[in-house]
N, C-alpha and C positions, 0 to 999 in steps of 0.2 A: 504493500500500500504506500503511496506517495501522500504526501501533505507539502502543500506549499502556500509561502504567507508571504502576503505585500503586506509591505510596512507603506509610510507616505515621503521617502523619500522622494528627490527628483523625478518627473514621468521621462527624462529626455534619455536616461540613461537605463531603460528599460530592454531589457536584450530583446531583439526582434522575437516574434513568434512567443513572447511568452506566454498566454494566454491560453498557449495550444497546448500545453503542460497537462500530462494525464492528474488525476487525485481528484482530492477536495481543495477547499481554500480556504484559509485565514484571514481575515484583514486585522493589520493591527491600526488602529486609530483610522488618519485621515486613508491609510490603505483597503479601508472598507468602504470608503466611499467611492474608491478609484476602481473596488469590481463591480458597485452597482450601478456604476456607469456604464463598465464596456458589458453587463449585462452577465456578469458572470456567476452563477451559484456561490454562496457564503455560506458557508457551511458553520462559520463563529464568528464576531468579530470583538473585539476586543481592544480595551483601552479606555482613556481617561477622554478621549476623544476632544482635545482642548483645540487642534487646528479644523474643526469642523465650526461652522454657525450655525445658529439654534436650527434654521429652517434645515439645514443637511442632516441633522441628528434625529429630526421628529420624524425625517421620509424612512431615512433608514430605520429607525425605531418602527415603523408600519409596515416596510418592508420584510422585516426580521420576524421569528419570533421569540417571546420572551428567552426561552432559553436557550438562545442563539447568539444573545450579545450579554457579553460581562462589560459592564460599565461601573469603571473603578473611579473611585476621587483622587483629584491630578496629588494630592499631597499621599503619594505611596512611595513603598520600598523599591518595586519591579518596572523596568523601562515597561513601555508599550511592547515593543519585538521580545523582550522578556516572557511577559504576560500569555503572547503568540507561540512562542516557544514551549513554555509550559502545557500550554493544552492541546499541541501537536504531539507530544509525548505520551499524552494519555490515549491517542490513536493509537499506541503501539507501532507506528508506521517504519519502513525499509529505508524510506527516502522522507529528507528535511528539504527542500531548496525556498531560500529566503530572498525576496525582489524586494527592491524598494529601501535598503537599509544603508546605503552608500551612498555619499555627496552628501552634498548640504552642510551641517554642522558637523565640526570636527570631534566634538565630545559626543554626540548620538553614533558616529562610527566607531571611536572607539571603544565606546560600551558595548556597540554589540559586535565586535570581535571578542573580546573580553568574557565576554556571555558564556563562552565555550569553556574558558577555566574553571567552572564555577564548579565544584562537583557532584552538585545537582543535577549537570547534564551527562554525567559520566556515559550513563546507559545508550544514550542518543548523539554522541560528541562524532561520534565516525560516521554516521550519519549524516549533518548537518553541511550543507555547503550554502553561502552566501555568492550569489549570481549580478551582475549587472554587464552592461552591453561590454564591457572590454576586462572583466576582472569574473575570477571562479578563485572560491576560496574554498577550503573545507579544513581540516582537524584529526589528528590522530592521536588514541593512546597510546603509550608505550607501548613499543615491541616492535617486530619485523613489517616493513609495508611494502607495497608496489604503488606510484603515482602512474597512472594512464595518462598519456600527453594528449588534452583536449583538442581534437581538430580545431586549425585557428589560430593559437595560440604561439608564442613565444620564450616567454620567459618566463622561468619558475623558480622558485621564493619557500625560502622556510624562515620561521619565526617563534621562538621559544616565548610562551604565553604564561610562564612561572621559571618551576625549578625544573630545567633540563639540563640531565645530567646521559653523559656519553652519546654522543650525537654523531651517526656515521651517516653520511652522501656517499654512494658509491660509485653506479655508473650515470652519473651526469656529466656534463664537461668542466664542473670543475668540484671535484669530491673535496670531501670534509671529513678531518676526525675531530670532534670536540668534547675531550672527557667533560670538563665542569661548563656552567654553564654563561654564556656572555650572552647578555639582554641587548641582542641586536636584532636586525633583521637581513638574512644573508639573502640577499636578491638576488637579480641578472646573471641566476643560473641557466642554465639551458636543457633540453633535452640532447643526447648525443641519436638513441635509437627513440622506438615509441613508451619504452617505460622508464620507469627512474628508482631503483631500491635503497630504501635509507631504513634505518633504526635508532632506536633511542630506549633508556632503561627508566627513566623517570618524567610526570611531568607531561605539559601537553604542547603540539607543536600545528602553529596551524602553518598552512601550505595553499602558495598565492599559483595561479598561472593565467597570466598577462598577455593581453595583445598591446603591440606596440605603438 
């Protein structure tokens, strides 16, 4: 099962064809308003819903029903994509992919990159990949992995999101051993063939792959 959640970031930066995304749909906040536009099933929507006006909250409020929208008070613990997050989890779903959560404010992106440290998401963390028209992002636990090189794309990115501890790049072009861990972000790596194997023993690492 696929779940996937528009949050209300930028529409400009929406990957083509997203719409055409098999599952359900989440909207987080103003992202609920942006599927009952293009007419899309909303399966939840979710949030404090503060960049909506009263008239776009009372439609969707008629369009919904009751226990379709969690409307929280904006002074809460959990972002909006937070909120979205959580109750995609309780699908038990295969597949996370999150629109709408890139651009715009710089603290809203990095919260919800951030979101994936948390380890409340532990169960759902490999899972979870953040899309927009020029960036895929996703998350690994510890241990042995394979990255598939996205048709499309160029360059590939890892980023320790706490304590990463022994960090192996192997066949990429340009490999890495890191026993302890350095809070950077090792970019403008590349693919050499179409997969890339790395590993790690502690600690969570998300993994960028960019078009140029």
């Amino acid at each position: 099962m696929q779940v996937n959640i528009l949050a209300g970031g930028p529409t400009d930066l929406w990957p083509d064809n997203m719409f055409d995304e098999p599952g359900i749909w989440i909207g987080a906040d103003r992202g609920a308003w942006f599927l009952y536009q293009h007419k899309k099933p909303i399966f939840m929507a979710v949030g404090d819903f503060d960049s909506l006006i009263s008239a776009e909250l009372t439609v969707l409020k008629k369009y919904l029903s009751e226990s379709a929208i969690l409307h929280v008070q904006a002074e809460k613990n959990e972002t909006d994509t937070e909120l979205a997050l959580l109750n995609a989890e309780k699908q038990n779903p295969d597949i996370i992919k999150v629109f709408g959560a890139t651009g715009g404010r710089v603290d809203h992106l990095l919260s919800n990159l951030w979101l994936m440290a948390d380890p409340v998401f532990e169960s759902i963390r490999d899972k979870v990949s953040f899309i927009d028209k020029t960036n895929n992002i996703c998350f690994a636990n510890p241990g042995e992995h394979v990255v598939k090189k996205i048709p499309g794309t160029r360059y590939l990115g890892f980023m320790p999101l706490n304590d990463v501890k022994n960090l192996k790049i192997f066949d990429a072009k340009y490999p890495l051993v890191l026993k302890d861990n350095v809070a950077k972000m090792w970019s403008s790596n590349e693919f050499i063939d179409e997969v890339v194997h790395f590993s790690f023993d502690t600690g969570v690492i998300l993994i960028t792959q960019t078009v140029d």
